[in-house]
N, C-alpha and C positions, 0 to 999 in steps of 0.2 A: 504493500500500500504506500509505502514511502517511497519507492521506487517511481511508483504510477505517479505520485504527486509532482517528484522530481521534474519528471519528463513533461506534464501537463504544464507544470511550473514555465519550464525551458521553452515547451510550442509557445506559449501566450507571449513570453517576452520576444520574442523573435517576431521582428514588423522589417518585411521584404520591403526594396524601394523600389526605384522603377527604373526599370530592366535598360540599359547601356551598353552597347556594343561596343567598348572600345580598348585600345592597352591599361592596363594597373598604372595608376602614378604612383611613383618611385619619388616626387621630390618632396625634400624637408616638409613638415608642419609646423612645425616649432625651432629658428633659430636662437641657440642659445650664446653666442656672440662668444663674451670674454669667459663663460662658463662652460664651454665644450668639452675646454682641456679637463677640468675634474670630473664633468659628467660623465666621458669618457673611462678614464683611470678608475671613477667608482664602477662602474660596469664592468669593466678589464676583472676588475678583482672581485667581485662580485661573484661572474663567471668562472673565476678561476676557483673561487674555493667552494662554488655548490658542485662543480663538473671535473675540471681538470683535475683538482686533485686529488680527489678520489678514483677517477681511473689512473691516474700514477701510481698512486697507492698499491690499486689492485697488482696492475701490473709486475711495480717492483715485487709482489707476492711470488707471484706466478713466474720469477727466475728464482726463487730461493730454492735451495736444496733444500730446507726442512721450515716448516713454520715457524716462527717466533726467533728466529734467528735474524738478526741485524743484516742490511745490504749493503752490498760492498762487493769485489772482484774475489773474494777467497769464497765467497757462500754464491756467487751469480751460477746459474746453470740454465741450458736449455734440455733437461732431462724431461721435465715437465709434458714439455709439449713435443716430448720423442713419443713417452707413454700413453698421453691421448688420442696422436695422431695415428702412432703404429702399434700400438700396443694390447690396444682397449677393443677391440671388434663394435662394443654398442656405442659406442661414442660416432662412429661413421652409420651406422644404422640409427642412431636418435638423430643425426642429422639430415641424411636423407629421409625419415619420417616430416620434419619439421618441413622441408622444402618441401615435397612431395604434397603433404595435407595444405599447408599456406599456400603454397600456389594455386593447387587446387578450388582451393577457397579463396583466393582474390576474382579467377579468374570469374567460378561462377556468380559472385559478389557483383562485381563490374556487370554483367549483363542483366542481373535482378536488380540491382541499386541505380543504374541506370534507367531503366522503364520507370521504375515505381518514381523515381526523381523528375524523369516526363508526367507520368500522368498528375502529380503532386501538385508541378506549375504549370502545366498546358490546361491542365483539365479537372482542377480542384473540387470536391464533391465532399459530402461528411465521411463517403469509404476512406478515400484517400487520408483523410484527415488521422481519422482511425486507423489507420496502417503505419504514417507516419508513427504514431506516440506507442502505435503496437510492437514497431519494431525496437522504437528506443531502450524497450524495457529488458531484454536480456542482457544490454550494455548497462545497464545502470541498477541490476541486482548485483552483489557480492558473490565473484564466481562462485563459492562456496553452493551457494543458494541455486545458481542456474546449475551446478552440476550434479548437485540432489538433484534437480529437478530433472535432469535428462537423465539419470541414472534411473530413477519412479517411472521416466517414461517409456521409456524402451526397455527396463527389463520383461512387460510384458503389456505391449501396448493395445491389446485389445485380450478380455478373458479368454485363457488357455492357448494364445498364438504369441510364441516365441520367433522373432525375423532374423534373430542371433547378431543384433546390429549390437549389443551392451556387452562387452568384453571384445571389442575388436575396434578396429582404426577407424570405421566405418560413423562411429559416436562420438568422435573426438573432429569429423568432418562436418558432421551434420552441427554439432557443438560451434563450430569457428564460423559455418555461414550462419546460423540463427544471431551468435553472439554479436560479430563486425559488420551484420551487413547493413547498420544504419551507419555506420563511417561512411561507407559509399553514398548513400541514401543524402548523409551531408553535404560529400563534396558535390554530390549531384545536382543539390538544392539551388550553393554556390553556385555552380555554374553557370546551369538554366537561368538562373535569375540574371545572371550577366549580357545575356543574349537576347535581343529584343525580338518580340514576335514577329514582326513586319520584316526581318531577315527570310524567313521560313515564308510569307505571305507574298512576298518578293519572288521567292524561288518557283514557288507553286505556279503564280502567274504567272512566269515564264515558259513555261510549260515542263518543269519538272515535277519528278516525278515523289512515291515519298521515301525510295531507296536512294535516290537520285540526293533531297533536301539533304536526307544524315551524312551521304558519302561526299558532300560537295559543300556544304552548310554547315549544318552542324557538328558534326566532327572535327573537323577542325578547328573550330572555334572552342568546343568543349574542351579535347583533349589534355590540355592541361590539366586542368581541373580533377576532370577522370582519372589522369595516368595517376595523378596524384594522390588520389583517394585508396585507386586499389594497389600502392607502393605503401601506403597507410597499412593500408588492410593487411598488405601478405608481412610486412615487418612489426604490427601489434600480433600476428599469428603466431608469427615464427620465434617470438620472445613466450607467448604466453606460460603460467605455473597455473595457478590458482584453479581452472576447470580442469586442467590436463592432469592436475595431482589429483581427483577422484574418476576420471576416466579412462586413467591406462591403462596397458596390459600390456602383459609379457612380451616383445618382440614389437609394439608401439608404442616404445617412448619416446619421449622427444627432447628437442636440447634442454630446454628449461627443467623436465622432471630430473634429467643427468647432471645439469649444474648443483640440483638441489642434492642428488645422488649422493655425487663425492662430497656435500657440505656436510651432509646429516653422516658420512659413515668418518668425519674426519682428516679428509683428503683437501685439506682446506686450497693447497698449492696446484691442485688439478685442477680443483674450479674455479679458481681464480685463472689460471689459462686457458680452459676452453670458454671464459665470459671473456678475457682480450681477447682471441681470436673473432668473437661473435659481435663484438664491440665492432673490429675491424669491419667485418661485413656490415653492419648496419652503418659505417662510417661511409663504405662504397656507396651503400645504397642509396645513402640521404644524398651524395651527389650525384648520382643517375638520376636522381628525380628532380633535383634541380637543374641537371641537363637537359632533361626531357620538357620543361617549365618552361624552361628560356627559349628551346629552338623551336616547338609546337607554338608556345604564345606568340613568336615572331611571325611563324609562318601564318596562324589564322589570322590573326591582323592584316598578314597581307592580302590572306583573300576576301577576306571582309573591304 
């Protein structure tokens, strides 16, 4: 019920403007003149000590030959990340699980969070409405909660018929589209609402067609947006604990339950290196997507 409130809360305050087809401005809002230089330096450090240094931290962990041992060149070692990479067999199967399922899941995400984000702004009705606030709600219970809840639902979703979907990968799939696919639902929202109608009302009267609008129109113009959402989607996936710690099984874990793995059996310097390693992929990633951000949003501007 808190949760429902949450999300009813969140619809109401959210007031769409009106819809503008053009580049993002990027310039200043606020010059702060002779005050840059310290607003700057308090941000620098700011920055540095809620993120940087804690992944240093970790890091420096994840070369030590034993935990609680000081760093420095007589205790530095890349043993660590000999034994996860080559050592460990489930450490390369809870990763490819983690890829596998998130991608999985962005991909079908992106084509369900995409429509439902069309028909929200083309075609707003009390369904839509309710769909919206309907999906909000698996993101905004305490995984804990949503993974009871899919464990009660699929252990036996209809009396006496077992689909054997609850002890397999199969729940932990069906788990990450229910959970993230109002992320896309978002960026979708974002989007759409970017793009003025009379683009699409332009195209039509030209005599296009409405495969013709999305592949020549819309898409374009979206894709950022989109690519963005479902880069969202597949790296809050591919991080997730909290559902995946009551829905796993044997031979479907994934990186998250394995970070926790070696945390809980005391292997504090394994997990501290396979989360740098994971750090590092989510470091690519965030810049693929800000690749993809810049040269898509250039390119639909063009064709707009």
């Amino acid at each position: 019920m808190i949760a429902a409130g949450g999300a009813l809360l969140q619809r109401l305050s959210v007031r769409r403007g009106v819809p503008e087809t053009r580049a993002p401005e990027t310039a200043a809002r606020l010059h702060l003149g002779r005050w840059r230089p310290a607003a700057e330096a308090a941000f620098a450090g700011g920055l540095l000590l809620v993120t940087v240094l804690p992944l240093l931290s970790m890091t420096a962990t994840s070369l030590k030959r034993a935990y609680g041992l000081p760093f420095g060149p007589a205790n530095a070692t890349l043993a660590n990340y000999r034994y996860i990479l080559l050592e460990t067999p489930k450490v390369w199967r809870a990763i490819g699980n983690s890829l596998l399922l998130s991608g999985a899941a962005a991909a079908v995400i992106l084509v369900l969070g995409t429509a439902i984000a069309y028909l929200c702004v083309r075609r707003p009705s009390r369904w839509t409405r309710a769909a919206e606030l309907g999906l909000a709600l698996p993101y905004t219970l305490p995984g804990i909660v949503f993974g009871l809840a899919m464990i009660l639902t699929w252990m036996e979703p209809l009396p006496g018929w077992n689909p054997g979907i609850y002890g397999s990968g199969a729940i932990l799939f069906i788990a990450y589209v229910c959970r993230f696919l109002v992320l896309q639902l978002r960026a979708g929202l974002a989007a759409f609402a970017l793009v003025d109608p009379s683009m699409e009302e332009a195209a039509r009267a030209g005599g296009a067609g409405r495969t013709a609008v999305w592949r020549t129109v819309l898409l374009p113009l979206l894709l950022p947006g989109l690519a963005g959402g479902a880069l969202l989607v597949f790296f809050t996936a591919l991080t997730e604990l909290t559902v995946s710690a009551l829905l796993w099984s044997p031979g479907a874990e994934t990186i998250g339950i394995t970070v926790f793995g070696f945390e809980q059996g005391g292997d504090t310097v394994y997990s501290t290196a396979l989360s740098t390693l994971l750090v590092l992929l989510l470091g690519a990633g965030c810049g693929l997507m800000a690749g993809i951000r810049h040269f898509a949003g250039k390119r639909g501007i063009r064709k707009a």
